[in-house]
N, C-alpha and C positions, 0 to 999 in steps of 0.2 A: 239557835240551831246548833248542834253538835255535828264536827266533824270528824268520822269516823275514816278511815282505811278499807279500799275494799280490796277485791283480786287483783292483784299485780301492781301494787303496792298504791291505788289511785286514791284519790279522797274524792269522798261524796257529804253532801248533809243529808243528814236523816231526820225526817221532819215529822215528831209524835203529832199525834193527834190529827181531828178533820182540817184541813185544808181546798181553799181553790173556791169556785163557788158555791157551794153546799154551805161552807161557813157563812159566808156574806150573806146569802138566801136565808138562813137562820135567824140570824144577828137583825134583818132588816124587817124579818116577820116580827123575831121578839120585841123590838120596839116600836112597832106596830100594836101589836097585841096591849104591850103595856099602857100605851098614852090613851089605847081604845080602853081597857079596863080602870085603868087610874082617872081617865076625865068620867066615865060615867063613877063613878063613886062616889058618894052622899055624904060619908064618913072617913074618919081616918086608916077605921079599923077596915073597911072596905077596898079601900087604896090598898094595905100591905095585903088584903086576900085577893085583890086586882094583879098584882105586884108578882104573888105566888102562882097565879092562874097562869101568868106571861109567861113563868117559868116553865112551869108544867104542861104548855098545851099541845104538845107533840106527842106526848103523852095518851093523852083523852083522844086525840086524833086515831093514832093506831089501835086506840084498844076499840075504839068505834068500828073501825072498817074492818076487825078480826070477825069483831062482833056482827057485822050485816053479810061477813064471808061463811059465818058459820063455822067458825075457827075454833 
C-alpha cells in the first residue's frame, strides 16, 4: 500500500484494486469452482481447461444474465 499526502498535509493509503469482501467472495468461489472443475476431469488436458474455466467464470456468468435481460 502507497502512502500518499492528502489536503492539509495528512497521509492516507491508497489502496488499487478490489478490496474488502467482494475479494474474499471471489477468491473463495474461484477455488471452489477449480477443485469442482479439476476433480471432475478425466484428463490432464481437461484439468488446465477446468483450471481456465475457474478463471473465467464470472465471465460466462454476466454474459448469461445480459443475455436472459435482453441486453
Amino acid at each position: 500500500m502507497a502512502e500518499e499526502l492528502g489536503q492539509g498535509g495528512r497521509r492516507y493509503r491508497s489502496h488499487p484494486g478490489a478490496t474488502g469482501a467482494a475479494s474474499g467472495a471471489y477468491g473463495l468461489a474461484f477455488i471452489g469452482a477449480a477443485v469442482y472443475y479439476v476433480g471432475h476431469a478425466a484428463t490432464f488436458g481437461a484439468g488446465i481447461v477446468g483450471f481456465i474455466k475457474a478463471l473465467l467464470w464470472p465471465a460466462f456468468v454476466v454474459y448469461a444474465l445480459m443475455k436472459h435481460m435482453g441486453m
